[in-house]
C-alpha positions in Angstrom: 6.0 -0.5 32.8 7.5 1.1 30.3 5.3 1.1 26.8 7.0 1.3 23.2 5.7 2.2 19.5 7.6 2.7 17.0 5.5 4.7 14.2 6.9 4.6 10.1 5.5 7.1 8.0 5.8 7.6 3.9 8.3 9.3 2.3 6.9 12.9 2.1 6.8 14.0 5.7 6.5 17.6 6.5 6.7 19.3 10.0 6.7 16.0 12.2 9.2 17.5 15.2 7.1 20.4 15.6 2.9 20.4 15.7 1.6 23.3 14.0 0.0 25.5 16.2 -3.2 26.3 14.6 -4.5 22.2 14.5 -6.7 21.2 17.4 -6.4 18.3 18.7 -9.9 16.8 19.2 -11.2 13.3 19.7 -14.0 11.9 16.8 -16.1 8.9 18.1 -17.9 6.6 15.2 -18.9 3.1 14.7 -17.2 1.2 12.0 -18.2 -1.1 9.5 -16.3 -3.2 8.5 -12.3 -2.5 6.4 -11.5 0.1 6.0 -11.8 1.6 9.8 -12.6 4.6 8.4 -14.3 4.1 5.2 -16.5 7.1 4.1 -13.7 9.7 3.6 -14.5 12.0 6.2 -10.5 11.0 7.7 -7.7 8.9 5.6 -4.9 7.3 7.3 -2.1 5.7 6.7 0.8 3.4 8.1 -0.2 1.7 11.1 1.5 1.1 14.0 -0.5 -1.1 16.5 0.0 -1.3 20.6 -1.9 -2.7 23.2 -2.5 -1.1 26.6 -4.6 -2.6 29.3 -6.7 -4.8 26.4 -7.1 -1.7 24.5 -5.8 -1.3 21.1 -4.3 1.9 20.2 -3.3 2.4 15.9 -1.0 5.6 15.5 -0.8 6.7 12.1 -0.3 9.5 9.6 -2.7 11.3 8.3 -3.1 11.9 4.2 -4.2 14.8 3.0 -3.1 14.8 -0.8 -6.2 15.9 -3.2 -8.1 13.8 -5.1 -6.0 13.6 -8.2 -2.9 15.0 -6.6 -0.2 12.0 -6.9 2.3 13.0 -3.7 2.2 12.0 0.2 0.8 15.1 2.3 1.4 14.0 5.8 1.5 16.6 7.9 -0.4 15.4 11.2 -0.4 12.5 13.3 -3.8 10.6 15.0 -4.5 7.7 17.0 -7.6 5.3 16.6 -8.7 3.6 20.4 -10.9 0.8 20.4 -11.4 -2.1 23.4 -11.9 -5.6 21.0 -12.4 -4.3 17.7 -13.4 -7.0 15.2 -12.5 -7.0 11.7 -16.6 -7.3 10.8 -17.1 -4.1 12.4 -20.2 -2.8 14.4 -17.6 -1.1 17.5 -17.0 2.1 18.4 -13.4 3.8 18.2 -12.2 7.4 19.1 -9.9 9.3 17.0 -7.6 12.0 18.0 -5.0 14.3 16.5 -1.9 13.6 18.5 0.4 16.6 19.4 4.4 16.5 18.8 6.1 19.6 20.3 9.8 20.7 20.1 10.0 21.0 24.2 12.8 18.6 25.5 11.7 16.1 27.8 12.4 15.6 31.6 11.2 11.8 31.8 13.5 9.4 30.7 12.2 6.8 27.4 11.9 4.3 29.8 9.3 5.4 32.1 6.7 6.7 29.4 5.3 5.9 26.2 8.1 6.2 23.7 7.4 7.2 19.8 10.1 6.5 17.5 9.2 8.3 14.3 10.6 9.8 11.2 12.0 13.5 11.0 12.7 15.8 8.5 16.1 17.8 10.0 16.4 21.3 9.7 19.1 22.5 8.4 20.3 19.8 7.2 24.1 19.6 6.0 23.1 16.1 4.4 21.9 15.1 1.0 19.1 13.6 2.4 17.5 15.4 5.7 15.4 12.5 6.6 16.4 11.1 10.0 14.9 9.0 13.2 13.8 11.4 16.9 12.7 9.7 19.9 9.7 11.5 21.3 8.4 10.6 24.8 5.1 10.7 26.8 3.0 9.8 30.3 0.3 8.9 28.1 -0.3 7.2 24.5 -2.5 9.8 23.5 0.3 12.2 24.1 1.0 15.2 24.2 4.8 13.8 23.1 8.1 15.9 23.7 11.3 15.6 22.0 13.2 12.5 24.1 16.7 13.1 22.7 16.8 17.2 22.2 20.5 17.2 20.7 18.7 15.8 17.4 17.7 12.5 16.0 19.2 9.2 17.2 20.0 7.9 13.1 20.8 10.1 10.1 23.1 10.6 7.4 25.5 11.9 10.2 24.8 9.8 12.8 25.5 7.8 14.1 29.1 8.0 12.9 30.2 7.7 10.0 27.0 8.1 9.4 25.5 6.6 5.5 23.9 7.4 2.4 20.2 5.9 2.8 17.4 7.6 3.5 16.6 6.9 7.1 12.6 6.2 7.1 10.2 3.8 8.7 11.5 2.6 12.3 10.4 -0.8 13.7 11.7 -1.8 16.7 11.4 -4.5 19.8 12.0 -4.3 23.4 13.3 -8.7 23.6 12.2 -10.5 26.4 15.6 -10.2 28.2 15.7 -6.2 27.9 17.5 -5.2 25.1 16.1 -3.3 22.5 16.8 -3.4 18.2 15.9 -1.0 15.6 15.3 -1.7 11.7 14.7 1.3 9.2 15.8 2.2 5.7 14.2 1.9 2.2 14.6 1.5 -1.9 16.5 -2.0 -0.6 18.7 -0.7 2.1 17.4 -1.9 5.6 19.6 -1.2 8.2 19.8 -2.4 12.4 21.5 -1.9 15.1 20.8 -2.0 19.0 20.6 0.2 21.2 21.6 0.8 24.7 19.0 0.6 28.1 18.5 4.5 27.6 16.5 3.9 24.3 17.8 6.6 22.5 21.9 5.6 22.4 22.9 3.7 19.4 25.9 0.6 20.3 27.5 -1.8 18.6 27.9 -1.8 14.8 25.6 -1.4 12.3 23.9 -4.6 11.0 23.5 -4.5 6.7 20.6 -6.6 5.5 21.4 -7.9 2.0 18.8 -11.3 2.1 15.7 -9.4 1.0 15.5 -9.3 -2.3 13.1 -6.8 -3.6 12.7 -4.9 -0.5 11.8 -1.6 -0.6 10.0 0.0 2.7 8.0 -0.4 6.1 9.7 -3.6 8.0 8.1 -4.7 10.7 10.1 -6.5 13.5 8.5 -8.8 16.2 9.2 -12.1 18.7 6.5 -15.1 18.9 8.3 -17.9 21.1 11.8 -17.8 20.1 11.7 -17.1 16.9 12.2 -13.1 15.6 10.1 -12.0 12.4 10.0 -9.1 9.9 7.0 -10.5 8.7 8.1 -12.5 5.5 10.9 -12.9 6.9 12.3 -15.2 10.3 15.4 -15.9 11.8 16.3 -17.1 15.3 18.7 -13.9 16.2 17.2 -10.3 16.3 20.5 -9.3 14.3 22.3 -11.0 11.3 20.9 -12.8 7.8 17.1 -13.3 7.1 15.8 -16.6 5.9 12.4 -16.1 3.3 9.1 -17.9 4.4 6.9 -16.7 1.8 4.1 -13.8 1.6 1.8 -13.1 4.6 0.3 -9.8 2.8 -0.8 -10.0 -0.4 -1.2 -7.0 -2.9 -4.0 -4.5 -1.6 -5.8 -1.9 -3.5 -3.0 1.2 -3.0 0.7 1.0 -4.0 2.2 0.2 -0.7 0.3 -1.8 2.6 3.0 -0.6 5.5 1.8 -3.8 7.8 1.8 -3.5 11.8 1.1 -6.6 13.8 -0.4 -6.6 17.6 -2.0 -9.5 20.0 -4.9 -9.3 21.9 -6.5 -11.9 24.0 -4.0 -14.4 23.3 -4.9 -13.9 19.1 -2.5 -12.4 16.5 -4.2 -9.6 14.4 -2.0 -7.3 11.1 -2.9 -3.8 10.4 -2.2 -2.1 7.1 -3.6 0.2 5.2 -5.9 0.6 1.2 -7.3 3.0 -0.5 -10.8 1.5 0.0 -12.4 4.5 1.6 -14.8 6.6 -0.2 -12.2 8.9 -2.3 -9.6 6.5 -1.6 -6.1 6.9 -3.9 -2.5 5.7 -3.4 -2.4 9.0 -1.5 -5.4 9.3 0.4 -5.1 5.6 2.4 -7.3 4.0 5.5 -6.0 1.5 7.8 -7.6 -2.0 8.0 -6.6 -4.6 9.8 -7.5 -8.8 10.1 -6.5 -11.8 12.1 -2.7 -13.1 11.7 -2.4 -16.9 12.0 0.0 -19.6 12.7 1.2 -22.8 11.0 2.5 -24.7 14.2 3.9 -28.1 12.7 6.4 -25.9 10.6 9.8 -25.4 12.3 10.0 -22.5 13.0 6.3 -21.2 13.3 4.9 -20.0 10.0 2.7 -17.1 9.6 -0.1 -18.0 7.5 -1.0 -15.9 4.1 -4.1 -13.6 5.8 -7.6 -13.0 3.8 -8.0 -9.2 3.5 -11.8 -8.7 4.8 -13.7 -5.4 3.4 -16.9 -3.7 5.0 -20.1 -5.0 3.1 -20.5 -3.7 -0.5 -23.3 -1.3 -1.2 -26.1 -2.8 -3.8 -25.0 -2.7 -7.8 -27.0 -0.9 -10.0 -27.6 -2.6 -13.3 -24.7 -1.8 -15.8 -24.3 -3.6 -19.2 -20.7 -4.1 -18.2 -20.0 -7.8 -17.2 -16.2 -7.4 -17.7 -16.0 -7.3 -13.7 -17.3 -10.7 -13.7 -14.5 -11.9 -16.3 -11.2 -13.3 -15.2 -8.6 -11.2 -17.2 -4.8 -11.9 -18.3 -2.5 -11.3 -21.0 -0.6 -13.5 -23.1 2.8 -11.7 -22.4 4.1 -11.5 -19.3 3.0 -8.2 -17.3 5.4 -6.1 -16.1 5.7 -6.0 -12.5 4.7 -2.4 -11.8 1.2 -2.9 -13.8 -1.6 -4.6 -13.3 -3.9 -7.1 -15.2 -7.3 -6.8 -12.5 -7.1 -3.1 -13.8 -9.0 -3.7 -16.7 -11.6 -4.7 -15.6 -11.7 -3.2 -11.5 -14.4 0.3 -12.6 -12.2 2.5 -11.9 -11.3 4.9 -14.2 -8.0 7.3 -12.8 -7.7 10.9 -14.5 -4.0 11.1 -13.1 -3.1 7.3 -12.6 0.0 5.2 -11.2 1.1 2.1 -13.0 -1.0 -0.1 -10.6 -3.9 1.4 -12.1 -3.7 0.9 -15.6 -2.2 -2.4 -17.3 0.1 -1.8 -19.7 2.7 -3.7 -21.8 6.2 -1.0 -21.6 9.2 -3.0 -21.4 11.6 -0.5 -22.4 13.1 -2.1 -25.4 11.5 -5.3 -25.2 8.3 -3.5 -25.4 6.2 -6.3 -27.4 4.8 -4.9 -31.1 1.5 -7.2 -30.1 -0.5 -7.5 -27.0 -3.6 -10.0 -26.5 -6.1 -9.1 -23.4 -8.4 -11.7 -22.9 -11.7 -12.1 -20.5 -13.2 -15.2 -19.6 -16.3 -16.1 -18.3 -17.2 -19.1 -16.4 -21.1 -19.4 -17.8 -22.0 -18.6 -21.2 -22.9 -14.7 -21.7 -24.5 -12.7 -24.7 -21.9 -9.4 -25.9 -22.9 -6.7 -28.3 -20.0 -4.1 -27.9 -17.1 -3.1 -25.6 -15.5 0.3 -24.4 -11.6 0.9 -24.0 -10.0 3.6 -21.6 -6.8 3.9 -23.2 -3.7 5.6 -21.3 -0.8 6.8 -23.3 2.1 9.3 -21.9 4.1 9.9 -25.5 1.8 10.6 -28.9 0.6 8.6 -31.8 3.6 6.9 -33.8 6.1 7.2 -30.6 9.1 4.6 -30.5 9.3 5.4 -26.3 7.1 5.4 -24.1 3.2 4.4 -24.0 1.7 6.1 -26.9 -1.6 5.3 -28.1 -2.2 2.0 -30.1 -1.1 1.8 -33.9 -5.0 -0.3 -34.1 -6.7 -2.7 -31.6 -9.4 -5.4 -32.7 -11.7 -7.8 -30.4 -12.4 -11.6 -31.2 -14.5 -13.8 -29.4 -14.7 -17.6 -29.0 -17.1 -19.8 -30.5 -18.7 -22.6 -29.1 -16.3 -24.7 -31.5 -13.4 -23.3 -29.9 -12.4 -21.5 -32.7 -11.2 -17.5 -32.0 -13.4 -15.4 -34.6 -13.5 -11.0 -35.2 -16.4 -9.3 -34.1 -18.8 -7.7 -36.5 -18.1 -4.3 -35.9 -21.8 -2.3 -37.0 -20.7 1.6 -35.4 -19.4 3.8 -37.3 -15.4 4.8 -36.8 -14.7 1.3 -35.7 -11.6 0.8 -33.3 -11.0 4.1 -32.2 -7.7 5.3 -31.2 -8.3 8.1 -28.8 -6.8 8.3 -25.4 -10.0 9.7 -23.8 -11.4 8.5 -20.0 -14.7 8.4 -21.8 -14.4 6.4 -24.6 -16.9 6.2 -27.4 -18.7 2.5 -28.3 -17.6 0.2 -30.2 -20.7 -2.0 -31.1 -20.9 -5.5 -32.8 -23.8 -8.3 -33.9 -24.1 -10.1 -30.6 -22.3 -13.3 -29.5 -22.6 -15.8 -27.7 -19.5 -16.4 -26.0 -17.3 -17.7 -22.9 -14.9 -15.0 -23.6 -13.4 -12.2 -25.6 -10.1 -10.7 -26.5 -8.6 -7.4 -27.7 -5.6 -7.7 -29.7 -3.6 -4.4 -29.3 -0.9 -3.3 -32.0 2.1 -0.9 -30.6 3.0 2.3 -32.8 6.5 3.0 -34.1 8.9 1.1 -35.5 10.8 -0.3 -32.4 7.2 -0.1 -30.6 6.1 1.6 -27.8 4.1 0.1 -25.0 0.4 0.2 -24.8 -1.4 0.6 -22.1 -5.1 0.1 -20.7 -6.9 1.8 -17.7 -10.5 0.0 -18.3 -11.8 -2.3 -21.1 -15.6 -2.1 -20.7 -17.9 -5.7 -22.1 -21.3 -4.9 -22.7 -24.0 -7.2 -22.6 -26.9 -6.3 -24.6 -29.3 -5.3 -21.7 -28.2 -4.1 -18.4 -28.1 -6.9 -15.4 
């Protein structure tokens, strides 16, 4: 029987055709506890791509190794995680092992092994872009894999001919229940099909052009349940053509991008993706994770539900003064897109940050000249000062931009209902400075349900402003 996965890796891959020669490959066993897989660091991973052998699940995926504060992908090795019935909860064991790619052409046709259909970066490329699609090919889903199609990759800029403009990353594909076999890739909104012949590796037919998914940018995921084809938010009943939207099955996790994978087991759906939720966790340094995928039946076709994103038990909290984390924030202008409100008040504090963790009010030159943060609190709580984490990428008095704030002030509501200003008693008041370690600003206590900073852009056509933490402080730690 033959056995398929089709593996999508991030944008930065380096040295995927050939495995360097100094790794070894050996297998790591461990118990895990709960999402992340993974979760203390030791290993980061990222876009899953789930199969299931003989009731064992098998997730390939890259491996990150960008530094702490380094803001790139660095993917330069594969690995595979094994576990028979993992549950979401945790408390099983899993092996993980480096899996080995070599540049030795293949003997065994795709269809009689394990075949891995994965991104490549050409050499010598001619094209403007040398990211492409090679079929590698093994006796065995640990590997070692050999190159399956040794004339070069199967899509690129070049081929198949005419060849296009995209860049040709993250492969999905599906073997249908009458034999033939599809294959989705593409990114930054172009997606891209086509089918391929019995071989695996010959493109035929013309290229299908997916224009229905509006704000697509990367990792598809295609798959049958019944009769009915998927790519996840999206359903249709022909494996090529237009896609009809369904609504969201994923929502935002913790890093930038999620790259789902979906797999059954024992007659239950189940989604893989991946966060930055491990120990050291950054957009760049991402575990996998994955929980049960369910089904609305009475809907026609099927609908996938929206899944709950489960996480390993959280270690005890030590007292803080900071109750912002038990606030609900939002802002009285819209957010952009790109930035996000829970960053205020998530404890986490990036020196080299990506819009998703900061929140911040740029909107080119609808950039707003005033900005209004608020907390709210569902019981009654006792404040007596606050700390802001600004970020800022232009300096003070910029019209471009996020520069620092002209001025920022914090009201809170009284019982009446009526907005009043603190009573600021430290000395400097509302400072300015762009600092990860912002000094105090402390008022008389309140009593209060909830608080608000008002934040005024610099310049005269006003910058954005923008906020990486906004710190309430009760008057005792709890």
């Amino acid at each position: 029987m033959a056995l398929y996965v089709a593996l999508a890796l991030s944008l930065v891959v380096r040295s995927i055709a050939v495995a360097s020669s100094h790794l070894r490959h050996h297998t790591t066993t461990f118990t895990s506890t709960g999402n992340p897989l993974l979760a203390d660091g030791s290993i980061y991973s990222a876009d899953p791509a789930p199969l299931v052998i003989n009731e064992t699940v098998y997730i390939l995926s890259g491996r990150d190794n960008a530094g702490a504060t380094e803001n790139n992908f660095i993917m330069n090795e594969w690995q595979i995680f094994e576990a028979q019935s993992p549950d979401a909860s945790g408390g099983y064991s899993l092996r993980q092992k480096r899996v080995q790619l070599t540049q030795v052409k293949s003997s065994r046709a795709p269809t009689e092994n394990t075949t891995l259909y994965a991104p490549v970066t050409q050499a010598n490329s001619a094209t403007s872009d040398p990211f492409a699609i090679g079929v590698a090919v093994s006796s065995n889903v640990l590997g070692p894999f050999t190159d399956a199609h040794y004339s070069g990759p199967i899509v690129s800029q070049s081929v198949p001919f005419p060849g296009d403009t995209i860049q040709n990353i993250d492969p999905t594909f599906l073997v249908d229940t009458d034999g033939r076999v599809f294959i989705y890739f593409g990114t930054f909104g172009q997606l891209r099909g086509y089918e391929l012949a019995p071989d695996m590796v010959t493109i035929q037919g013309s290229v299908t052009t997916v224009t229905s998914l509006t704000g697509y940018v990367e990792a598809p995921w295609l798959m049958k349940r019944g009769t009915t084809y998927y790519l996840l938010l999206w359903d249709r009943t022909s494996p090529l053509g237009s896609w009809t939207f369904r609504g969201i099955v994923l929502d935002i996790v913790s890093s930038k991008t999620s790259h789902p994978g979906v797999y059954q087991l024992g007659g239950e759906w189940f989604i893989t993706y991946h966060t930055r939720d491990a120990v050291g966790g950054t957009h760049f340094r991402r575990s996998i994770a994955f929980d049960k995928l369910e089904w609305d039946d009475t809907t026609s076709p099927p609908s996938i539900l929206k899944m709950k994103q489960t996480h390993r038990p959280a270690p005890a909290q030590t007292p803080t003064r900071n109750i912002a984390p038990r606030a609900t924030p939002s802002s009285t202008n819209i957010t952009p897109i790109q930035y996000w409100i829970n960053a205020i008040n998530d404890g986490c504090v990036e020196a080299n940050p990506l819009p998703p963790d900061y929140w911040c009010s740029y909107a080119a030159e609808e950039s707003p000249q005033t900005s209004t943060l608020t907390y709210k609190w569902n019981t009654m709580v006792q404040l007596n000062g606050a700390t802001m984490a600004l970020f800022a990428d232009q300096p003070v008095g910029s019209n471009i931009g996020v520069p620092p704030p002209a001025s920022w002030k914090m009201e809170y509501l009284t019982s009446a209902g009526l907005w009043t200003a603190v009573s600021v008693t430290s000395s400097g008041g509302y400072l300015t400075t762009v600092t990860d370690s912002p000094k105090e600003v402390s008022f008389q206590t309140v009593s209060t349900t909830s608080l608000r900073a008002i934040l005024t852009a610099s310049g005269s056509q006003y910058g954005g402003v923008g906020v990486k933490e906004w710190a309430a402080l009760a008057p005792a730690a709890q």
